[in-house]
C-alpha positions as a printed NumPy array, in Angstrom:
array([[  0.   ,   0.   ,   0.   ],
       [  2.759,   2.26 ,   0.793],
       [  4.291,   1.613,  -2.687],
       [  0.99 ,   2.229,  -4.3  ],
       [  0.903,   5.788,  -2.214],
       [  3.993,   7.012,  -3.453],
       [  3.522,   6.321,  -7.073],
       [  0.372,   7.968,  -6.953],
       [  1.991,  11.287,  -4.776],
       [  4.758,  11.067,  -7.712],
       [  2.254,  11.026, -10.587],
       [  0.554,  13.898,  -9.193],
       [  3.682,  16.086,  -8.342],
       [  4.462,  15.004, -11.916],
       [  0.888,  16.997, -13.174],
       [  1.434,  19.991, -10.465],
       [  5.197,  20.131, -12.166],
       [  4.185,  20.644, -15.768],
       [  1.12 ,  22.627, -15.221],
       [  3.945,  24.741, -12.898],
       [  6.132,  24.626, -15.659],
       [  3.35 ,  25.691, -18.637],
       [  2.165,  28.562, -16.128],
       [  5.942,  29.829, -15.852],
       [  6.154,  30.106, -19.439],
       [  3.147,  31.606, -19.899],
       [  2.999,  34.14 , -17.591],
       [  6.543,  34.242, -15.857],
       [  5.052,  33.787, -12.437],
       [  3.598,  30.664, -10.861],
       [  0.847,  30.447,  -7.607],
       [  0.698,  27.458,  -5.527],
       [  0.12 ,  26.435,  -1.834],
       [  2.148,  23.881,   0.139],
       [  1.59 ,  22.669,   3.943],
       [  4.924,  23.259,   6.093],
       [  6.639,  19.893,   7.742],
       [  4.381,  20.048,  11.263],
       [  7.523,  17.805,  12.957],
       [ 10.073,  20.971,  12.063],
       [ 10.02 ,  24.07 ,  13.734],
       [  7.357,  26.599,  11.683],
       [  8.977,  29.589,  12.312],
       [ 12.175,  28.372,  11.065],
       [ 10.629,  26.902,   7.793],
       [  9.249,  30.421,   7.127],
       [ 12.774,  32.08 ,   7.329],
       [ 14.081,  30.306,   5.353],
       [ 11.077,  29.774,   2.199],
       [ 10.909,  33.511,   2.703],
       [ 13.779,  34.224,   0.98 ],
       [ 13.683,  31.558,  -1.721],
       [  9.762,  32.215,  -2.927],
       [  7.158,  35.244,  -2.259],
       [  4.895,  34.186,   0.45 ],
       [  1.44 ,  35.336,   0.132],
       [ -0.308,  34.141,   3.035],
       [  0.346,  31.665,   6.05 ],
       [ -2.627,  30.255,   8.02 ],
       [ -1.075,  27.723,  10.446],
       [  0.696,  25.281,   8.311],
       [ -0.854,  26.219,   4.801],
       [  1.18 ,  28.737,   2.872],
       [  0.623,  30.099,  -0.635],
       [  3.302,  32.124,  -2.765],
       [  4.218,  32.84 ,  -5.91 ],
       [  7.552,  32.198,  -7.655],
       [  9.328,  32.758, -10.815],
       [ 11.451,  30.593, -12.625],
       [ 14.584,  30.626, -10.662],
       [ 12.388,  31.384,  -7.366],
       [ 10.665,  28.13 ,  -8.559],
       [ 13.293,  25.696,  -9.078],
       [ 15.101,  26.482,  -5.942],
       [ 11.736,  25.609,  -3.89 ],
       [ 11.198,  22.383,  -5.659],
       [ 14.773,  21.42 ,  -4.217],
       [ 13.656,  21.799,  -0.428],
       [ 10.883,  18.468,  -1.407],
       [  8.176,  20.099,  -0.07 ],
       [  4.75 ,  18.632,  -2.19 ],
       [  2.844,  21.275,  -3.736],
       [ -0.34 ,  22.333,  -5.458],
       [ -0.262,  24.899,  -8.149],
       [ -3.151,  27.127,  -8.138],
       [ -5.245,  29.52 , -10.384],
       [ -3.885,  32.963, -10.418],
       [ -6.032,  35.014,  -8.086],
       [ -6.578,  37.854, -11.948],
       [ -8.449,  35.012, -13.777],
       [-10.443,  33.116, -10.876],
       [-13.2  ,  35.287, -12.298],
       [-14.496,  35.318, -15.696],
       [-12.919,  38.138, -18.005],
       [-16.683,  39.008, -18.881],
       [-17.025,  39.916, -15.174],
       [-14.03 ,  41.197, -14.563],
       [-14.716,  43.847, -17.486],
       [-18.486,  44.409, -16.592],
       [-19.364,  48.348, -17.421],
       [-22.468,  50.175, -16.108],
       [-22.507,  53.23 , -17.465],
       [-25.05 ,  54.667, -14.503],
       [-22.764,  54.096, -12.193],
       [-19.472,  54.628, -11.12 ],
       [-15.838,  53.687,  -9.396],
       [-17.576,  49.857, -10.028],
       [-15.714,  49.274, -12.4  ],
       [-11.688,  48.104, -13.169],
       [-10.492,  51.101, -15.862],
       [ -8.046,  50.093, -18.334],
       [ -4.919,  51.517, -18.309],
       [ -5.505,  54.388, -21.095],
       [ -8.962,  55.279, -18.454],
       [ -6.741,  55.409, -15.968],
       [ -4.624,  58.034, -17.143],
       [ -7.697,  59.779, -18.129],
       [ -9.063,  59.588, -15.023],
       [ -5.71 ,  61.42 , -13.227],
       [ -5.475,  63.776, -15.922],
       [ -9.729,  64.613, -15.366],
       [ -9.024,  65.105, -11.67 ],
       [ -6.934,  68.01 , -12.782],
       [ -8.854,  69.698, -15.505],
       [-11.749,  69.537, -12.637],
       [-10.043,  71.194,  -9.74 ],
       [ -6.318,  72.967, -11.058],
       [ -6.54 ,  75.132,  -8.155],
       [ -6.558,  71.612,  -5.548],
       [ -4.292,  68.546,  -7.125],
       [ -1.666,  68.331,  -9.85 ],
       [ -0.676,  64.823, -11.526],
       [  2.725,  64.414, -10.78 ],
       [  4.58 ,  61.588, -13.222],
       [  7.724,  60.291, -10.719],
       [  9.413,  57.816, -13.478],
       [  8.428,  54.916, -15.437],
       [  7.357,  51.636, -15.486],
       [ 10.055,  48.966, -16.531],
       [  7.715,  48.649, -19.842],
       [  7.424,  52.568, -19.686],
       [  3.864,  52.653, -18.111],
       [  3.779,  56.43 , -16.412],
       [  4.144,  56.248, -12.258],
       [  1.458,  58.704, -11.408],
       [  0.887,  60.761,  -8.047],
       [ -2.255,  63.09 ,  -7.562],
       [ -0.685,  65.973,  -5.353],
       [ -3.822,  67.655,  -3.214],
       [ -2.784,  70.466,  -1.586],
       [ -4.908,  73.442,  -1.474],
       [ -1.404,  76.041,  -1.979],
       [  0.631,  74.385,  -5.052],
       [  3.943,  74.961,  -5.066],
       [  4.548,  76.65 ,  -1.831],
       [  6.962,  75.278,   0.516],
       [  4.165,  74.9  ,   3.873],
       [  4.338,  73.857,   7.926],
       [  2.2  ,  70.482,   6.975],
       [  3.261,  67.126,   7.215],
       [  3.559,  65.336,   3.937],
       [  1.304,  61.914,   3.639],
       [  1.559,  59.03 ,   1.262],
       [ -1.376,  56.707,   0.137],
       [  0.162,  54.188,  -2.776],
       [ -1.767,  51.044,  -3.802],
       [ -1.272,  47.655,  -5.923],
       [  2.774,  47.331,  -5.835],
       [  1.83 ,  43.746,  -6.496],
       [  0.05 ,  43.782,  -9.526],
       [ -2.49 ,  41.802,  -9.186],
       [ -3.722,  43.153,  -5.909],
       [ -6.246,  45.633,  -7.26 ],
       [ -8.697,  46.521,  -4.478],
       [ -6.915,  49.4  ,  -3.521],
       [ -6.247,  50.128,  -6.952],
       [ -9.83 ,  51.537,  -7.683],
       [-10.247,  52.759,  -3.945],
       [ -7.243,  55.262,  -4.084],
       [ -9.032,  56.791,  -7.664],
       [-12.534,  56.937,  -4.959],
       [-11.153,  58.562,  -2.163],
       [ -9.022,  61.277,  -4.843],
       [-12.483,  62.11 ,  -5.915],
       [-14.074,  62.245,  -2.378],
       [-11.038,  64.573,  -0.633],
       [-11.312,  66.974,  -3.707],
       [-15.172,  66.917,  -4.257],
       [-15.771,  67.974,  -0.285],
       [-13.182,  70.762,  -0.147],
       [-14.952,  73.346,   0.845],
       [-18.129,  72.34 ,   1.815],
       [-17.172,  69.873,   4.771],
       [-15.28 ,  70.835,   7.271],
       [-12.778,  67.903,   8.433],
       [-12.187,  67.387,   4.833],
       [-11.274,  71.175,   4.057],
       [ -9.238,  71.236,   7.085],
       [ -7.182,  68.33 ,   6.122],
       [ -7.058,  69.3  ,   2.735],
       [ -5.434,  72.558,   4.068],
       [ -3.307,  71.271,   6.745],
       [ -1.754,  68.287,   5.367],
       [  0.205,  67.456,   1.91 ],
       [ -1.313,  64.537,   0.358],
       [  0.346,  62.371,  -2.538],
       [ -2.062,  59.383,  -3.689],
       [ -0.672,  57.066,  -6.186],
       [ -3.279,  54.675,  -7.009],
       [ -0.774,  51.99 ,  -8.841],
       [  2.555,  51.144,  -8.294],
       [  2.806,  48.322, -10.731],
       [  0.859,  49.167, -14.053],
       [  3.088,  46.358, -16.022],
       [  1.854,  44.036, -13.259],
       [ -2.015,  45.086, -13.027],
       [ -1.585,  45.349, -17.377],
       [  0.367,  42.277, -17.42 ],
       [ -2.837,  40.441, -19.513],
       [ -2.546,  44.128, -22.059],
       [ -3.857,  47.412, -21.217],
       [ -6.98 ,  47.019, -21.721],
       [ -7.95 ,  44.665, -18.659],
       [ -6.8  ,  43.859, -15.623],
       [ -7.601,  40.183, -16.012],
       [ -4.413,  38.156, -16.304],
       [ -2.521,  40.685, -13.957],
       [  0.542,  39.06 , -11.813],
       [  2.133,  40.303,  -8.681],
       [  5.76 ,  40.375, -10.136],
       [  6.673,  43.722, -12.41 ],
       [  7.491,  42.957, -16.26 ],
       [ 11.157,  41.59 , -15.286],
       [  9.401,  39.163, -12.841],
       [ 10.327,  40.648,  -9.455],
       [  8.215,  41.126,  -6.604],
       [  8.806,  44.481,  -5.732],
       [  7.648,  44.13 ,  -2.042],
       [ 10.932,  42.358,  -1.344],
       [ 12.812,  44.684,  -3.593],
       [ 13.78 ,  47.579,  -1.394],
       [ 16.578,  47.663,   1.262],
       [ 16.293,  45.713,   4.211],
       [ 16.959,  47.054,   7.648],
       [ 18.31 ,  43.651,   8.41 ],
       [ 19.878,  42.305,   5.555],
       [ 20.846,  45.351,   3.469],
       [ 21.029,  46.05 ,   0.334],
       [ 19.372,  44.014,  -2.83 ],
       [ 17.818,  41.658,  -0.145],
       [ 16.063,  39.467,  -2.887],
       [ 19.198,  39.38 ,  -5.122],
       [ 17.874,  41.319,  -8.246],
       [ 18.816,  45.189,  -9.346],
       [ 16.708,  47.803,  -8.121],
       [ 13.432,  47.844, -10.508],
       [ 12.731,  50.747, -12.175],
       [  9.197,  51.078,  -9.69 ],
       [ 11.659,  50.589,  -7.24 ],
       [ 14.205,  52.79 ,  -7.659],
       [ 11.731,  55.507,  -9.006],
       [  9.931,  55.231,  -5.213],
       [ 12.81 ,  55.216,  -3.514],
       [ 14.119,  58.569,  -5.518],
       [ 10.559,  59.83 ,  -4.541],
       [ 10.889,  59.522,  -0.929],
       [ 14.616,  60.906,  -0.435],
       [ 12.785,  64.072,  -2.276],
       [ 10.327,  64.343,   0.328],
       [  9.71 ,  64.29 ,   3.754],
       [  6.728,  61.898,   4.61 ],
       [  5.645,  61.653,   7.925],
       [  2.968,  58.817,   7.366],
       [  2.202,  56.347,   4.56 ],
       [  0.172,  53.204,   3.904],
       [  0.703,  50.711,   1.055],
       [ -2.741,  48.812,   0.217],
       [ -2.733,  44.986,  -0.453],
       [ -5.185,  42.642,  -0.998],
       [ -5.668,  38.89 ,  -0.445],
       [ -6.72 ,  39.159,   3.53 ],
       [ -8.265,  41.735,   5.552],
       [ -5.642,  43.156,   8.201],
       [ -3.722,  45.817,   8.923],
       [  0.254,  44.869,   9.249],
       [  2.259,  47.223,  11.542],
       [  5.92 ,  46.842,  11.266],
       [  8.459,  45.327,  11.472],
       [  8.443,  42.703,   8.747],
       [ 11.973,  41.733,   8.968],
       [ 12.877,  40.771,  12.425],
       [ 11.091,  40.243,  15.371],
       [ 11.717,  43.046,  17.807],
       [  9.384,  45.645,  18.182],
       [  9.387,  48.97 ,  16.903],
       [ 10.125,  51.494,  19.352],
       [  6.37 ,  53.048,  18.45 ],
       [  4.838,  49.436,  19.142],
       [  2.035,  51.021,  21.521],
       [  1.204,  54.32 ,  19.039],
       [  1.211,  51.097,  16.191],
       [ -1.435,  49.408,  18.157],
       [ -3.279,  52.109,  18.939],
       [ -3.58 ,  53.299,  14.975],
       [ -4.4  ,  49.967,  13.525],
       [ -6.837,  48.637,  16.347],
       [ -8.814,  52.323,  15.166],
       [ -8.607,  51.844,  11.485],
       [ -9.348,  48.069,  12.495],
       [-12.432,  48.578,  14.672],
       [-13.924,  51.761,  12.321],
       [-13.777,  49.369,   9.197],
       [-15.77 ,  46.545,  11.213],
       [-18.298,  48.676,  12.558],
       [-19.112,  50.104,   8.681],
       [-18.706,  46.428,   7.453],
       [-20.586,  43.222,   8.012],
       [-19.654,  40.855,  10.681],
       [-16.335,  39.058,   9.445],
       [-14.891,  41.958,   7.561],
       [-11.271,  42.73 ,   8.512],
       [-11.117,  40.572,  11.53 ],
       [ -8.177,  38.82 ,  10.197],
       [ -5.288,  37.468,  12.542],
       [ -5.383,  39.205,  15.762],
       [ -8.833,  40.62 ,  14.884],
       [ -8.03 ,  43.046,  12.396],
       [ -4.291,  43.9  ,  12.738],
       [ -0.483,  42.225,  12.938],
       [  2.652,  42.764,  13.692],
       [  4.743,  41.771,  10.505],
       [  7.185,  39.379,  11.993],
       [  4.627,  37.836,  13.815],
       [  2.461,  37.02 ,  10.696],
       [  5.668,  36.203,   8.676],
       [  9.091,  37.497,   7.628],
       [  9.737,  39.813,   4.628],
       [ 12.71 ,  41.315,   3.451],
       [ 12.963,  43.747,   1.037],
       [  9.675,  45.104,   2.078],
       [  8.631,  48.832,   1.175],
       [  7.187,  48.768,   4.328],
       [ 10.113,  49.065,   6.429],
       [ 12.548,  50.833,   4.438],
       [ 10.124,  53.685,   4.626],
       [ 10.511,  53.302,   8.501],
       [ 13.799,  52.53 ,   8.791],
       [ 15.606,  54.641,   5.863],
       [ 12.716,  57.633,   5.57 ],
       [ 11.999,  58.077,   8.988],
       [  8.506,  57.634,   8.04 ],
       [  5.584,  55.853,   9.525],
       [  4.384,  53.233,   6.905],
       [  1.816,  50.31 ,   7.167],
       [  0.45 ,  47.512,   4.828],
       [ -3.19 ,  47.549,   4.724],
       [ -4.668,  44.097,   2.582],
       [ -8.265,  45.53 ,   2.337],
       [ -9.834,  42.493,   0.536],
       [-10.217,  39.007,   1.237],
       [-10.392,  38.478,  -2.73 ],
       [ -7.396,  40.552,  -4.741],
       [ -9.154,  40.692,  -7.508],
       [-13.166,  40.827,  -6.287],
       [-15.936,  41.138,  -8.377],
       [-16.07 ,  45.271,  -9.812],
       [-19.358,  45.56 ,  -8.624],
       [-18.554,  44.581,  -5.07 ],
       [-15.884,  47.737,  -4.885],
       [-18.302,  49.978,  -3.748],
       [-19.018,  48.251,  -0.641],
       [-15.587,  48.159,   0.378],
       [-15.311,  51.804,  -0.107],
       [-18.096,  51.778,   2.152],
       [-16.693,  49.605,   4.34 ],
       [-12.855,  51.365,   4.925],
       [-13.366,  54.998,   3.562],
       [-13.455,  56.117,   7.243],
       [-10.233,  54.041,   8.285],
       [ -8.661,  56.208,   5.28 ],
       [ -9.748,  59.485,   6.776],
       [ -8.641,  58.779,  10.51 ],
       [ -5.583,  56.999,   9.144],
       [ -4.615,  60.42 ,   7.115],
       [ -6.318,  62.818,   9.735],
       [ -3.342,  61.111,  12.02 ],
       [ -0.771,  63.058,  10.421],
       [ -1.323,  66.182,  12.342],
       [ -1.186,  64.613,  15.798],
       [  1.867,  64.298,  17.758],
       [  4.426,  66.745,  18.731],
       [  5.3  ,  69.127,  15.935],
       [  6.64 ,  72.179,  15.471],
       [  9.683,  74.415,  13.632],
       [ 12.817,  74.056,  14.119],
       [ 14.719,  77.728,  13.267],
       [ 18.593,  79.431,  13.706],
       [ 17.911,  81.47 ,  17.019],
       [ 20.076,  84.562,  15.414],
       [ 18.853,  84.331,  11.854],
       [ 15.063,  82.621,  12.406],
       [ 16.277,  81.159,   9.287],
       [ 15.24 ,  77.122,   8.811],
       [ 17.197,  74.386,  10.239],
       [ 17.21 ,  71.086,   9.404],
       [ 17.503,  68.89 ,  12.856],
       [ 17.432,  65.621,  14.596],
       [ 14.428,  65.678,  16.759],
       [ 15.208,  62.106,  18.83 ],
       [ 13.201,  61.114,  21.948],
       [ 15.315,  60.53 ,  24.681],
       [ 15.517,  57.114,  26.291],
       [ 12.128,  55.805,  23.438],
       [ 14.041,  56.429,  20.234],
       [ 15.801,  53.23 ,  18.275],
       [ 16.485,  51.778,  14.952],
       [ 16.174,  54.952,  12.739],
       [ 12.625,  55.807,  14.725],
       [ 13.596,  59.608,  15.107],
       [ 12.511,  62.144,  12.815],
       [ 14.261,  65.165,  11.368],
       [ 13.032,  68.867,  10.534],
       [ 13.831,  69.461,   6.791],
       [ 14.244,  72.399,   4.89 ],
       [ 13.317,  74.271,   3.435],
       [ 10.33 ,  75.45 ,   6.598],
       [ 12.172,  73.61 ,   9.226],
       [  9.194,  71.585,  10.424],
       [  8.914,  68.47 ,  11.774],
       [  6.526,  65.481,  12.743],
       [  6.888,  62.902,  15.817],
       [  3.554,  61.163,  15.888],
       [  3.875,  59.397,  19.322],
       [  2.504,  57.397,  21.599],
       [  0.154,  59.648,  24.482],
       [  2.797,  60.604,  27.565],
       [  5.832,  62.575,  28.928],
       [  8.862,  63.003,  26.543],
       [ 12.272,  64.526,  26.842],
       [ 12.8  ,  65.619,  23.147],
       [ 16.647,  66.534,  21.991],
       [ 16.944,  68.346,  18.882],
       [ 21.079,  68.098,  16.868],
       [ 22.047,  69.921,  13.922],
       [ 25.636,  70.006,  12.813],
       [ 27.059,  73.595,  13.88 ],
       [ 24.502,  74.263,  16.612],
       [ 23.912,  73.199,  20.45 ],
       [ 21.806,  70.871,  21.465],
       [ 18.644,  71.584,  22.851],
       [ 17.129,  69.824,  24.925],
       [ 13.281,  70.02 ,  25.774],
       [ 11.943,  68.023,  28.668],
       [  8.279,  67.31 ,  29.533],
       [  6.909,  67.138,  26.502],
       [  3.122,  66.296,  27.346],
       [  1.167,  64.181,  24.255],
       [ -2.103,  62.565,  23.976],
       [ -3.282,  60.426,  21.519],
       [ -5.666,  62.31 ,  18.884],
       [ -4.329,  65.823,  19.346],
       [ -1.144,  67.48 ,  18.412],
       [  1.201,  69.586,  20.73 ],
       [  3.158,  71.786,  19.564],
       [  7.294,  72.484,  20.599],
       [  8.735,  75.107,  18.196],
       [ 12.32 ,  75.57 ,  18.981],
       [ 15.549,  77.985,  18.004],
       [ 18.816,  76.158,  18.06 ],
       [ 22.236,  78.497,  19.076],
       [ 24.921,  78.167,  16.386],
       [ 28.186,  77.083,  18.223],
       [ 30.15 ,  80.179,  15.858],
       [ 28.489,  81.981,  18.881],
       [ 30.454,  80.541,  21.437],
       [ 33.543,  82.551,  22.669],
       [ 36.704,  80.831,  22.149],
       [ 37.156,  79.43 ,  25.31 ],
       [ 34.378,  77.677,  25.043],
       [ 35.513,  76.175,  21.707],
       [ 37.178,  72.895,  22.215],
       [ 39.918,  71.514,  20.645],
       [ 40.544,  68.385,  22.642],
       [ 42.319,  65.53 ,  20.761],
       [ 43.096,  67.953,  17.224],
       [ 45.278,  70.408,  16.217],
       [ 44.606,  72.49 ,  13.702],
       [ 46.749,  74.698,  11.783],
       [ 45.593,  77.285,   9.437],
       [ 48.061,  78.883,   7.057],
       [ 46.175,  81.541,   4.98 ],
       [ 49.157,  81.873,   2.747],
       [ 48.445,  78.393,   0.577],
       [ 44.868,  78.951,   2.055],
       [ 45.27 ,  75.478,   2.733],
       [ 43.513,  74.008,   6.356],
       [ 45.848,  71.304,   7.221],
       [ 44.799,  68.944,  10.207],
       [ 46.57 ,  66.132,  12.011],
       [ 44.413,  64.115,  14.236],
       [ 45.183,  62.058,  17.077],
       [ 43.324,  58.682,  15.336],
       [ 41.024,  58.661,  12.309],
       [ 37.904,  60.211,  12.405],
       [ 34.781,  59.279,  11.72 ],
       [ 33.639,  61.739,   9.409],
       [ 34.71 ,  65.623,   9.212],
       [ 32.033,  68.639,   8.009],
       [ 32.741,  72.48 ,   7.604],
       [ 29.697,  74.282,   7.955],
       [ 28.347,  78.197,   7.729],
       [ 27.386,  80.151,  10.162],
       [ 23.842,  79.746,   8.696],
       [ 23.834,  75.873,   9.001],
       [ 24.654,  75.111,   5.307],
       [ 27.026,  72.579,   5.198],
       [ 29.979,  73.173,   2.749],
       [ 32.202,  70.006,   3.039],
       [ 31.016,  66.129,   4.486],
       [ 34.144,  63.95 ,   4.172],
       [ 34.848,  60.55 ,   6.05 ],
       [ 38.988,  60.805,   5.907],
       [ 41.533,  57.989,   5.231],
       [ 44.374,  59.52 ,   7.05 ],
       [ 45.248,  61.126,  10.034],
       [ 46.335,  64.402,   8.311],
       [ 44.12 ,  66.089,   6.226],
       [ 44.33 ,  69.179,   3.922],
       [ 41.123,  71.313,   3.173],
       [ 41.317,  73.762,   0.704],
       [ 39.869,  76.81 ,   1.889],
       [ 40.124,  79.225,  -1.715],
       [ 36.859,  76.571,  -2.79 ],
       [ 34.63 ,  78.069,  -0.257],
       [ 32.807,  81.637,  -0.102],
       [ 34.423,  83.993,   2.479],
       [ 32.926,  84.132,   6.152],
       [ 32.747,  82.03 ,   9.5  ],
       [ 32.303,  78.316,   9.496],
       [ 32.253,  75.855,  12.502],
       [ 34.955,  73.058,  11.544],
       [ 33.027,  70.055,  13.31 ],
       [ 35.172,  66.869,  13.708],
       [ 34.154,  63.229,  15.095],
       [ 36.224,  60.941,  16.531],
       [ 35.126,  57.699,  18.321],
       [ 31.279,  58.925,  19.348],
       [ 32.473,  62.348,  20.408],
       [ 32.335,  65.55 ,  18.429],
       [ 35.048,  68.208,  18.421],
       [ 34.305,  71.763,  16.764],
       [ 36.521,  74.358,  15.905],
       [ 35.602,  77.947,  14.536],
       [ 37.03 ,  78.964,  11.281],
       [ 37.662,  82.527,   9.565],
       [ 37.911,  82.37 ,   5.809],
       [ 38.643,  86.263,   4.508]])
């Protein structure tokens, strides 16, 4: 009998293998589901699969994921049987999944020529609210497309920038449609209700309702049947972002073009709070993805997603978004990703990003997208609204009132890249924070700290700490120290020359107004600056060697 059972298990792996093999070559991407080896440790088995194939879901020992070719092959090697599945895009029929009814609308999937339409019809309807906002290309040279809402274009504000971006895997479309809704809804109530005008003028939204056109157009742009989660080179780009934990190129592959076009994105702005949408279960994942500590915002986490949680359940029927721990999930604790956009906007951006997977189905029925509009359109609000709570403030030079752009790090709370910074060019700045007492220190290269103590926050309201930083070129000269260098200026080569007692971690020369001029990390314990490159005036010479830093005022005439 046991014979008999393993030829028929090997007959049938020999089916799931070339109907595997006929959906790689079809579509470059293959779904399946496996069970995990109950006799092995779980949580090791998911390390380890999560960086050979792209998990979709776990639910105890059942896991599905998709691979690619190479992804594929390597997974087949660890034995495990295997059932290939039906790509989530064509579960319904194409005639359904194309369904028009022209007295209705946002029921419906656009293709991809609507959908530019749509973005550029936003704009033609209210020029004086939103501006499309192309940030690069798709691999296959579909446009990346923001809609900007911000009721002063173009001028440089005290609001906290916020990110919405949807359907980064491809065939994830809920949110695709329900980003294009809620564009509408912010823009068509400016002005005539009053939470919506206020956030509308008091916070800098960016909505990009699809990160992965070549994935969503995958089937041609004319449907969104046939879409895949991987981009047109076959990469998941949810694991193709740096990783906090395992650096750089985490899933082995170049930066995408999505990728690097998002990341390029970010480093030119200064987002306080994002969300990426997902589909294919309804929960709310809170970082981190990658490893299993806690983020040092774990209780403002909980706090956010158990509200977007418990407002989507009470608009939704009983069983909507109760997923995992009823509604929300640590990352980690669901199961490991790296590479995940998630927390690279947390740990690189300083940001405050979640994954929201608003739909059971990723592909439901068009006509059922109004209903989950219904159903989370209120979590998108508070989610947004939270933006403006928190400590905030400006950041300024105390002599000039000029800008500064400053560390603002929570003393004894802050770790792993959770502090936030006040950017230029209004020097303002965003902690959203757990309710209680704070000590808040705020650092900018050329200035004295400042130091702020009982800072008092509660959740849902916003307090605000503006604060003027003293530039050290203020300081008389005894007060300068020089402990550990010598330095030597000899105006006649105009040539700085310093000799150090070790080397030093990295070396800056910055104005008087907080500009900084020069940012080297030196080879050698002797060092020449050139002085005749730099415009006349004072500059604070800061050195750092082994944690401490030593500054040193410099003339140039």
């Amino acid at each position: 009998m046991t014979g008999l059972l393993f030829l028929f298990s090997a007959v049938g792996q020999t089916d799931e293998y070339s109907k595997a093999q006929q959906t790689l070559h079809q579509r470059g991407e293959v779904y399946f589901r496996f069970h995990l080896d109950r006799d092995l440790p779980l949580r090791q088995q998911l390390e380890k699969l999560s960086k050979i194939v792209s998990i979709s879901s776990v639910e105890k020992t059942v896991v599905t994921a998709y691979a690619n070719e190479k992804e594929f092959s390597r997974f087949r090697e660890l034995g495990f049987s295997y059932e290939v599945l039906t790509p989530p895009s064509m579960l319904l029929d194409r005639s359904v999944v194309d369904a028009r009814n022209p007295q209705t609308i946002w029921d419906f999937y656009p293709s991809y020529s609507e959908y530019l339409d749509i973005m550029d019809q936003f704009v033609a309807d209210y020029p004086s609210l939103c501006e499309v906002v192309n940030i690069g290309t798709s691999e296959e040279g579909r446009e990346l497309l923001f809609l900007h809402i911000n009721d002063s274009l173009g001028v440089p504000q005290n609001e906290p920038e916020f990110m919405y971006t949807s359907s980064m895997h491809g065939d994830e479309i809920t949110g695709y449609v329900l980003m294009l809704h809620l564009i509408e809804y912010l823009l068509e109530n400016h002005g005539s209700d009053d939470r919506i005008t206020n956030m509308v003028n008091s916070i800098d939204i960016w909505i990009n309702p699809l990160a992965n056109p070549d994935g969503t157009y995958a089937g041609g742009n004319e449907s969104v049947f046939g879409a895949t989660r991987y981009n047109a080179n076959f990469v998941d780009l949810n694991r193709n972002y740096p990783d906090p934990e395992d650096g750089p190129h985490p899933d082995g592959n170049a930066y995408q073009a999505e990728t690097q076009a998002f990341m390029d994105f970010a480093d030119a702005h200064h987002f306080s709070l994002s969300a990426n949408f997902h589909g294919g279960a309804e929960v709310i994942n809170y970082p981190w993805d990658t490893w299993a500590k806690l983020t040092a915002d774990n209780d403002w986490w909980v706090y956010v997603c158990r509200q977007y949680a418990d407002t989507a359940q009470a608009h939704s029927p009983a069983g909507y978004f109760t997923d995992l721990n009823n509604g929300i999930t640590n990352g980690y604790a669901w199961y490991e990703v790296a590479g995940g956009r998630q927390d690279y906007m947390n740990y690189e951006q300083h940001c405050r990003e979640v994954t929201v997977e608003l739909s059971g189905s990723k592909l439901p029925s068009p006509v059922q997208l109004p209903d989950f509009w219904e159903y989370n359109y209120r979590s998108f609000l508070d989610y947004m609204e939270q933006s403006l709570f928190g400590i905030r403030g400006l950041v300024t030079d105390a002599q000039t009132g000029e800008a500064v752009y400053a560390e603002v790090f929570i003393e004894g709370h802050d770790e792993d890249q959770s502090q936030v910074y006040a950017n230029l060019p209004t020097g303002n700045y965003n902690r959203l924070i757990y309710s209680g007492n704070y000590t808040v220190t705020y650092r900018s290269g050329g200035y004295l700290p400042f130091v702020v103590s009982n800072v008092v926050v509660a959740n849902d309201s916003t307090t605000i700490v503006n604060v003027q930083l003293d530039s050290l070129v203020g300081l008389d000269e005894e007060e300068q120290s020089t402990d550990g260098v010598l330095v030597f200026p000899n105006p006649a080569k105009n040539m700085l020359n310093i000799h150090l007692t070790g080397l030093a971690e990295e070396i800056t020369l910055i104005s008087a107004g907080g500009r900084t001029f020069l940012h080297t990390v030196p080879t050698t314990e002797n060092i020449r600056i050139d002085l005749s490159k730099f415009p006349k005036g004072v500059y604070v010479l800061n050195v750092r060697l082994e944690g401490r830093t030593v500054n040193q005022k410099i003339m140039i005439q």
